[in-house]
Structures are given as structure tokens and as C-alpha cells.
C-alpha positions as CSV (number, residue, x, y, z in Angstrom):
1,X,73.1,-103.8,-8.0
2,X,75.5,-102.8,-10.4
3,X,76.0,-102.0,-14.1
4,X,79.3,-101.7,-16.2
5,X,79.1,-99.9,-19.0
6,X,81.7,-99.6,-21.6
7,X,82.4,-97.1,-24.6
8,X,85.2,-96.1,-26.9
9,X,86.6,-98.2,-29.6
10,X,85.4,-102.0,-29.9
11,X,87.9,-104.3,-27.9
12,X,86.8,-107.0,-30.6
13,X,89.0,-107.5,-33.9
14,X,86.4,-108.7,-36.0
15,X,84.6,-105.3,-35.0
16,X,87.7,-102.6,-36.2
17,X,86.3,-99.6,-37.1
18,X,83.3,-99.9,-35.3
19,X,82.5,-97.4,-32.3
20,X,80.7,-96.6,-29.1
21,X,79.9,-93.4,-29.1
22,X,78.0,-93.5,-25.6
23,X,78.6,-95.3,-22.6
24,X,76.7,-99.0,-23.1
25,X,75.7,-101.1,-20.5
26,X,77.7,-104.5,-21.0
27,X,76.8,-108.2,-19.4
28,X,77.4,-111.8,-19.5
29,X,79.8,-111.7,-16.0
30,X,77.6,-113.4,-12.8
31,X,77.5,-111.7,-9.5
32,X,77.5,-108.2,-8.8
33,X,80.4,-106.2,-10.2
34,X,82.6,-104.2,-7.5
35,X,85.3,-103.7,-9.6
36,X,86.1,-103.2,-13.5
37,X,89.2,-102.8,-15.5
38,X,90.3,-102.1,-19.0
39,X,93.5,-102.8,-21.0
40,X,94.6,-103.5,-24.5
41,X,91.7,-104.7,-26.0
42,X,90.5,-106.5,-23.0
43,X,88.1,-106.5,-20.0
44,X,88.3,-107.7,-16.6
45,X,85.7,-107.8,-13.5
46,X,85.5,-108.6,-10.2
47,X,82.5,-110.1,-8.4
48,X,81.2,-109.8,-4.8
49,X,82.2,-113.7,-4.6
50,X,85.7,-113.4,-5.7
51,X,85.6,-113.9,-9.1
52,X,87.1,-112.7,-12.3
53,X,85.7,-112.3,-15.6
54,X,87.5,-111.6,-18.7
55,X,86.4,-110.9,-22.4
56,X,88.2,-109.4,-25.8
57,X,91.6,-109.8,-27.5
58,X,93.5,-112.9,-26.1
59,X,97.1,-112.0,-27.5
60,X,99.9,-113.0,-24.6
61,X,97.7,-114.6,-23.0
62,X,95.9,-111.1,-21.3
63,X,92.4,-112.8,-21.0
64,X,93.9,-115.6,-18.2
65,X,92.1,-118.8,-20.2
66,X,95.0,-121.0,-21.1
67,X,95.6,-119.7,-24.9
68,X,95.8,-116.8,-26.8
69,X,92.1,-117.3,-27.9
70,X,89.9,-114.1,-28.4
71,X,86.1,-114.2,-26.2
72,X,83.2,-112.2,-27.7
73,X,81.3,-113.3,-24.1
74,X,82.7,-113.0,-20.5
75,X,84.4,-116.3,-19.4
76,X,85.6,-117.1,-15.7
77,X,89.4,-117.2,-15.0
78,X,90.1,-120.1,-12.9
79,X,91.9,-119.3,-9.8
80,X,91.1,-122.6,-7.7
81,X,89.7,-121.6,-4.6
82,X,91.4,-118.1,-4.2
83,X,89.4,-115.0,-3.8
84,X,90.2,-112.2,-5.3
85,X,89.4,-109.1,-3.8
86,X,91.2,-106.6,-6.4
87,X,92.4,-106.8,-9.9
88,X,94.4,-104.8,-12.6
89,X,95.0,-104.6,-15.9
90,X,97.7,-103.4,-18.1
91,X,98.0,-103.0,-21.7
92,X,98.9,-106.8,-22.8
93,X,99.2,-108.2,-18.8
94,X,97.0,-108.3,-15.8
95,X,97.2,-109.1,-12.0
96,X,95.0,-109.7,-9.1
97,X,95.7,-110.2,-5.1
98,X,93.5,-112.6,-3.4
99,X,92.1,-112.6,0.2
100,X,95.4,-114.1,2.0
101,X,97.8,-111.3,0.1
102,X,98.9,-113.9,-2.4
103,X,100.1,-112.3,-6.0
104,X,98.9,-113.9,-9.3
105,X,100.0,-112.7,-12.8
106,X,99.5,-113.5,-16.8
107,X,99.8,-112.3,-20.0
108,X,102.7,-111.2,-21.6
109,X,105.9,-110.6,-19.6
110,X,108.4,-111.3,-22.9
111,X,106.7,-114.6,-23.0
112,X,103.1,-115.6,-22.6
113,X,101.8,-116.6,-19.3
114,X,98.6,-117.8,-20.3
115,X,96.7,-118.6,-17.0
116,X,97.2,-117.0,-13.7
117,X,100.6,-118.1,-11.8
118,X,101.3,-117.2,-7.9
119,X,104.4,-115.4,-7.6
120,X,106.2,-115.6,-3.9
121,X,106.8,-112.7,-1.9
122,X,107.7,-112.6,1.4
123,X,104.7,-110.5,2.4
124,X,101.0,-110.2,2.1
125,X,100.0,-108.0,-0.8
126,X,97.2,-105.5,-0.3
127,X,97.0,-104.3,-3.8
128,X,98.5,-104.5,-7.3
129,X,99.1,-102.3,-10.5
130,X,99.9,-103.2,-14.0
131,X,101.8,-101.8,-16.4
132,X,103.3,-102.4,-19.9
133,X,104.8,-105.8,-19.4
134,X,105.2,-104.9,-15.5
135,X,103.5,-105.5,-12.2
136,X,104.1,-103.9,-9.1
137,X,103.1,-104.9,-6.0
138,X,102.1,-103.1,-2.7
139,X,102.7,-105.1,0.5
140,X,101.0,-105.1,4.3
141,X,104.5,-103.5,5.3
142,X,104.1,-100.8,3.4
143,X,107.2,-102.0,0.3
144,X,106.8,-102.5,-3.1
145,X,108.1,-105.0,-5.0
146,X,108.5,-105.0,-9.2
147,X,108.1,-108.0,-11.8
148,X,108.8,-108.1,-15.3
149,X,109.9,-105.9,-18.0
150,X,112.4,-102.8,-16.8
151,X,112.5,-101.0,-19.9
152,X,113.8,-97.4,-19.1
153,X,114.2,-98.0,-16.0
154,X,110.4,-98.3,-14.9
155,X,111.0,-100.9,-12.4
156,X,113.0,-98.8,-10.4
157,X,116.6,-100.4,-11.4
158,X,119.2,-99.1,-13.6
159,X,118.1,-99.1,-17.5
160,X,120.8,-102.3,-17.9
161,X,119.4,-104.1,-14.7
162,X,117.0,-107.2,-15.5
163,X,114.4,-108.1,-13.4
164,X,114.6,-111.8,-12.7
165,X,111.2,-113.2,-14.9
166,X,108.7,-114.8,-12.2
167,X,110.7,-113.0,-9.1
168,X,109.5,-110.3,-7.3
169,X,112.3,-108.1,-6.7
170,X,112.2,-105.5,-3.9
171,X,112.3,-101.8,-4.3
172,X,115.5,-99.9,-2.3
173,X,115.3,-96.0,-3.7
174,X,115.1,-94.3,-0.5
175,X,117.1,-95.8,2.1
176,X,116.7,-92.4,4.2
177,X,112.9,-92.8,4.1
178,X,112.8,-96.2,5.6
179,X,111.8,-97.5,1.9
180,X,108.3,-97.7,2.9
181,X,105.6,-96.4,0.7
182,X,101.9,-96.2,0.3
183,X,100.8,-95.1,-3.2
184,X,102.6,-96.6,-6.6
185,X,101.3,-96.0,-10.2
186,X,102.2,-97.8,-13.4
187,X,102.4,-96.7,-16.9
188,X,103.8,-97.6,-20.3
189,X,107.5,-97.2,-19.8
190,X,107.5,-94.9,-16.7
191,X,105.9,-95.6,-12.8
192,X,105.6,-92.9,-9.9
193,X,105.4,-94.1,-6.3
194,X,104.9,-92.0,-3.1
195,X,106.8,-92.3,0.2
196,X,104.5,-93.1,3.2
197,X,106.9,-91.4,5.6
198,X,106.8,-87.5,4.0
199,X,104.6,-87.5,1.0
200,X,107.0,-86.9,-1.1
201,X,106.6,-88.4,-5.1
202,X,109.2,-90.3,-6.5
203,X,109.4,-90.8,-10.9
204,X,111.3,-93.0,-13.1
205,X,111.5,-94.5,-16.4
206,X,110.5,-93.1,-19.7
207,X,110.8,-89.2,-19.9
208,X,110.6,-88.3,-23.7
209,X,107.8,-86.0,-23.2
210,X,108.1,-84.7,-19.5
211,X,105.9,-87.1,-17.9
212,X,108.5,-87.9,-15.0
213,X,107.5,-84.1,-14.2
214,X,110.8,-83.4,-12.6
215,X,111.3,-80.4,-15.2
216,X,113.7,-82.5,-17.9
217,X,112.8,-84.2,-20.9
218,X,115.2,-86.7,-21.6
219,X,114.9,-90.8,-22.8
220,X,115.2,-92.3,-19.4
221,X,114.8,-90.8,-16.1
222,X,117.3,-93.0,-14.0
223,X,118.3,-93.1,-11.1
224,X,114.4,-92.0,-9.5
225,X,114.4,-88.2,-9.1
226,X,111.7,-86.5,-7.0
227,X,108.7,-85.0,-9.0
228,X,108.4,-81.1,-8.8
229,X,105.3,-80.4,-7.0
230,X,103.8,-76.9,-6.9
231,X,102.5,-75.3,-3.3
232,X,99.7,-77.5,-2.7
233,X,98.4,-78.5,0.9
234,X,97.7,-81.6,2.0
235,X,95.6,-83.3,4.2
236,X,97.6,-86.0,5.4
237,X,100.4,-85.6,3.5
238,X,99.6,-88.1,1.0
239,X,99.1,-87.9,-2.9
240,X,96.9,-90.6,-4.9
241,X,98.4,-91.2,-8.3
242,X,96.7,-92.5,-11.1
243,X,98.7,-93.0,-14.5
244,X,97.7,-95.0,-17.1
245,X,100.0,-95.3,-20.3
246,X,101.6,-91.8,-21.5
247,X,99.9,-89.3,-19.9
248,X,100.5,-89.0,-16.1
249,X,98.3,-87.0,-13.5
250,X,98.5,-86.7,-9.8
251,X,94.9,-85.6,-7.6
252,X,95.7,-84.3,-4.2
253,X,93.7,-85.7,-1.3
254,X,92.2,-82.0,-0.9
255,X,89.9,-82.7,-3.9
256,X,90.0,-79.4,-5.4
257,X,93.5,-79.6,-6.9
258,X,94.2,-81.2,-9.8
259,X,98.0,-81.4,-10.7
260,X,99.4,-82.6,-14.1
261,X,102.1,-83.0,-16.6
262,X,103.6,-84.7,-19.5
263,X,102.2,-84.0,-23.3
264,X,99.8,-81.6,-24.2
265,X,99.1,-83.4,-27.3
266,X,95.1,-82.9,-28.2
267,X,94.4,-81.0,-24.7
268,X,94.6,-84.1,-22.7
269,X,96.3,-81.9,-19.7
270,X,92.7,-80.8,-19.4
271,X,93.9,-76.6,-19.2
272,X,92.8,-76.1,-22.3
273,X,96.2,-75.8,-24.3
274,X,98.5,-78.5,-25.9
275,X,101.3,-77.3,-24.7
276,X,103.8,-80.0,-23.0
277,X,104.5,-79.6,-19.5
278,X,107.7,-80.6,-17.6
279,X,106.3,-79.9,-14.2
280,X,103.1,-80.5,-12.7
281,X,100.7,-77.3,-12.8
282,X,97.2,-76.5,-10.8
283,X,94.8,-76.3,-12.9
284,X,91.5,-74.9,-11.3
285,X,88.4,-76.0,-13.7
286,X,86.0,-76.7,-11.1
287,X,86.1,-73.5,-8.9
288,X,85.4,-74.1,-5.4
289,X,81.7,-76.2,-6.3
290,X,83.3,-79.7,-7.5
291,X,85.8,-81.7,-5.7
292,X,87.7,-84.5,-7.5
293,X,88.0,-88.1,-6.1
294,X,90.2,-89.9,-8.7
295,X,91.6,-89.3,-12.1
296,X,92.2,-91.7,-14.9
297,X,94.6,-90.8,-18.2
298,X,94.3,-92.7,-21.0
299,X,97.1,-92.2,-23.8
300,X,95.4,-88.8,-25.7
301,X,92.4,-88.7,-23.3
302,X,91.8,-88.6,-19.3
303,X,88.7,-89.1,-17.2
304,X,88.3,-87.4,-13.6
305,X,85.1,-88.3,-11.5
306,X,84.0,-86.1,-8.4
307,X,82.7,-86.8,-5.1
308,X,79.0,-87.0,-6.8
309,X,79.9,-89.7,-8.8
310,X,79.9,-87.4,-11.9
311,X,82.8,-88.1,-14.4
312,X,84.2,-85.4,-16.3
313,X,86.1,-86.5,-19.8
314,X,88.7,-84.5,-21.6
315,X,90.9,-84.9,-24.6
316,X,91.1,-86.8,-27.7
317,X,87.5,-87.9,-28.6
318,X,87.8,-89.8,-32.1
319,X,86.4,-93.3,-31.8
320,X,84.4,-92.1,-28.9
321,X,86.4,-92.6,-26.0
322,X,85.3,-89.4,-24.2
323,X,81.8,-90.8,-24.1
324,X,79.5,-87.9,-25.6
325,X,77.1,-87.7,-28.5
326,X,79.5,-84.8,-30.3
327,X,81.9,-87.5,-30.7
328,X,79.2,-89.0,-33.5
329,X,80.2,-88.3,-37.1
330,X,83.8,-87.6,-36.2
331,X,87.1,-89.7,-36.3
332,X,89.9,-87.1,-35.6
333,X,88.6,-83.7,-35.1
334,X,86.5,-84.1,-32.0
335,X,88.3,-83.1,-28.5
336,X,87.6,-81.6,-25.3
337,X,89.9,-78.9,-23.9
338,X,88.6,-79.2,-20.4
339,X,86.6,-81.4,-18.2
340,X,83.2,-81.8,-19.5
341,X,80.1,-83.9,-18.0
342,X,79.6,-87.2,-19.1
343,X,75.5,-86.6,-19.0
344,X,74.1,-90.0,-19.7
345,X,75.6,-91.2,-16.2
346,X,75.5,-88.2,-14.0
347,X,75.8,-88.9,-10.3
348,X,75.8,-92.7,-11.0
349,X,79.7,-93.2,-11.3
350,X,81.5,-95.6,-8.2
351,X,84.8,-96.9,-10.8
352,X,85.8,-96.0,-13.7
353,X,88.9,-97.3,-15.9
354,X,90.8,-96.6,-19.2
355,X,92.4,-97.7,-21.6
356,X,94.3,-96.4,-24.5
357,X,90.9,-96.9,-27.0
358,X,88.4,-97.1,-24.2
359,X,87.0,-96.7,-21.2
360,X,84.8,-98.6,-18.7
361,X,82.9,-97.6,-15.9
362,X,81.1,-99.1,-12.9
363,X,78.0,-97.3,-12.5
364,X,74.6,-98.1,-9.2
């Protein structure tokens, strides 16, 4: 069996100001969780049978019910007789891929989708990723395809292009590299992908503070430049991104690299400074002892969990995102300039998930 557990600012609006200091074990979903995501105000899991439960803020339509309605309590999105085997959420929109690769979306893409719509593609789907009024899609051949907002330039088309609403619309960047690609990551206003082919990371969209990490700061990083990665050797020449509204992190396969850039605002690069950084730097806080899986930024705080299923938090911790007790009695002065141990769940971590407020966590 499973537990989430959930802790940072309440996702409930009649509960403003109100805090979790500590992660808190959360229920009212059936099933046994095997996956768990966090957006704006919202929470979604996924079940062992295929199902999805939401709960929180309704606005757009985020929660998948059929109106804007907030839920104190989980409630069942209805997805006929699909099963979904992975979901995502983004700040106000949210999609999931179902057993047969079909792509279902809702929320708010400039209007409300209020329930879950299938969106055609020409190919099976293996996985999605949400963004800020964007979806992307990775497919069984190895392309990605991009819905909704392209604000900056985030879905991979020139700042003035518009991306048809409820068409998929295929990614060409790198004609040379067989446009085939086997990682993508979405953000607020900016996305990174990775090509299958040599490894190599690819960032557009939104560069005001360096996220794009291809040494500029600028608006808009259009057309998609390559990021500048230091030295770093890889296993199988692959890089797993995880990126998650402003801040943007990269984790090489190796496990005991940790590469980052973008703002330094409150030490959420996780080297102990605030200082901005235009290109991604190693930064070696575990020594040789811990290796990284996954990494997880949230907009002034980021999570990283190890092989041991510890997670590590670092950052901003006012409304107690960070998830420890220090964070109690303080609203802006509490922050973390490196990675510390979440102790209350040591070695119990399989998923975790963040949000700009909050965090959740799937925990044995």
C-alpha cells in the first residue's frame, strides 16, 4: 500500500492563510495510489485501476468535473472506460494518456474545458506534460507534439505562431536530428526537450531570468537554441528534465550530478547563493555518498529525492512548502540554501510533485 501526503500552503480558498508545515497524509481517493500530481491549487491521483481523482480549486475547469466548482473531498473524473495509466498537471490545466496512447486534456487553454476531451494525434502517446496553458505530448515514435497556449514561444513556434486550440501540432526544430526525441519538460512560459539521437537539450520560450540556460537573458528565446551544458558524462547519453514553473533544473542519468540554472532568487539553485545563473553549473552537495534520481522545482523552492527514497528540499520555506518543522512560526524569512532531509519521510519517498505553494509526495 500507499500513502500521499501533502504539505505547503492549503489548496482550499476558504482555508487562505492556513499552512502545513509537515508533510500530512491525505485520503478520500479509492484504490492504491501509483501516481500523484500537484498544480494550481489542485490535486490529481492515479489508481492501480485506471482512475483519476481530483480535489481543490476548480477555476478553468482544472479539477475535470464539468464546472468550475471547488471539491474539499476527492471526486472521480469520468473518463468512460479509458484507463489511464499516467497523468499531469499544470498550473490551471491537466492531462492524462490512457492505455491505447489516446491524449485527453481540460482546464484552461484560453477557454474552459471543463471535463476531459480526446484530442487526435496520429500516434500513440506514451506520456504527457503540462504546462501553463500547454500540453505536450510524447509519442511511441519518439515526436512530440504541442497544444494550446504559445506564449513566448514555449510551444516550439515563432512568438506570433498560434497553435490551432484542440490540434495537436507537431514539433519540426531539428530536421538534422531526425526530429525524434525522448525527454520534454514544461514550464510556465518556457519548455526544454532533449533529442533521442545525441543527447543534446534543446530551450525555448521565456528567458527573462536565464532559465533557457543558453548564457542570454532576454524576453523570449526563439528560435530553440541549444542549452549550454558543462563537461558532464553520461551514461547513455540521455538527460531527464524536470521543470516546473520558473525555475528549471536538469539531473544527469549518472545520479551524482546535479545541473541547474535560471534565478537565484531565495537559494532555490540549491548552491547556496542567490545569484542568477545563465548556464547550468554542477553543483556537488552530496559528495560521492548520495545519488539523485529526480528533481522537482517549484517557483522559489525545489525538491530532489535520491536513490533511497530520501527527498532533500531547498529554497523558499514560508507557508511550509519545504516540509520541515523550522518552517513553524515563520512566513518569509525561513529558507534552505542547500538540500536538506525531509526527516519525517526518510527512505519512504517513490513520487513526489510540486507546485508553486505546495508539494505532494507518494510515500510506501
Amino acid at each position: 500500500m500507499t500513502k500521499v501526503l501533502l504539505w505547503g500552503a492549503s489548496i482550499h480558498k476558504d482555508e487562505r492563510g492556513t499552512k502545513i508545515i509537515e508533510p500530512k497524509i491525505i485520503k478520500g481517493y479509492s484504490g492504491v495510489c501509483v501516481q500523484a500530481c500537484i498544480g494550481g491549487n489542485y490535486v490529481l491521483v492515479l489508481n492501480e485501476l485506471g482512475e483519476v481523482f481530483s480535489m481543490g480549486s476548480g477555476s478553468g475547469g482544472r479539477l475535470g468535473h464539468g464546472s468550475t466548482e471547488d471539491y474539499k473531498q476527492f471526486k472521480k473524473i469520468g473518463f468512460g472506460n479509458s484507463i489511464i495509466v499516467s497523468i499531469s498537471a499544470g498550473d490551471w490545466n491537466a492531462s492524462a494518456v490512457d492505455s491505447l496512447g489516446n491524449v485527453y486534456i481540460w482546464g484552461k487553454f484560453g477557454q474552459d474545458v471543463l471535463a476531459p476531451i480526446k484530442v487526435e494525434i496520429s500516434e500513440l502517446a506514451v506520456r504527457s506534460e503540462s504546462g501553463h496553458q500547454y500540453t505536450a505530448i510524447l509519442t511511441d515514435r519518439d515526436h512530440l507534439y504541442f497544444f494550446g497556449s504559445n506564449t513566448d514561444g514555449k510551444c516550439g513556434k515563432k512568438p506570433s505562431s498560434t497553435v490551432e486550440p484542440y490540434e495537436f501540432s507537431l514539433v519540426e526544430l531539428y530536421p538534422d536530428e531526425d526530429d525524434t526525441f525522448c525527454d520534454v519538460s514544461c514550464g510556465y512560459h518556457h519548455t526544454l526537450v532533449c533529442s533521442k539521437k545525441t543527447g543534446r537539450v534543446y530551450s525555448f520560450g521565456n528567458n527573462i531570468d536565464g532559465q533557457c540556460g543558453n548564457g542570454k537573458k532576454k524576453t523570449k528565446s526563439a528560435p530553440p537554441s541549444a542549452v549550454v551544458l558543462p563537461e558532464v558524462q553520461l551514461l547513455d547519453q540521455r538527460i531527464t528534465l524536470i521543470l516546473l514553473l520558473y525555475l528549471l533544473m536538469e539531473k544527469c542519468l549518472r545520479g551524482d550530478a546535479q545541473l541547474q540554472k535560471g534565478s537565484g532568487y531565495k537559494h532555490k539553485l540549491g548552491n547556496g547563493s542567490d545569484k542568477d545563473e545563465l548556464t547550468p553549473i554542477k553543483v556537488d552537495f552530496f559528495g560521492n555518498e548520495i545519488k539523485a534520481q529526480k528533481f522537482v522545482s517549484g517557483g522559489i523552492h525545489s525538491q530532489v529525492l535520491d536513490v533511497n527514497n530520501n527527498l532533500y528540499s531547498f529554497g523558499c520555506g514560508s507557508d511550509g512548502r519545504l516540509g520541515h518543522p523550522e518552517g513553524e512560526g515563520h512566513r518569509y524569512l525561513y529558507k534552505e540554501g542547500v538540500p536538506k532531509l525531509i526527516e519525517s519521510i526518510k527512505g519512504s519517498v517513490l513520487h513526489v510533485d510540486s507546485g508553486y505553494y505546495h508539494v505532494i509526495a507518494v510515500c510506501k
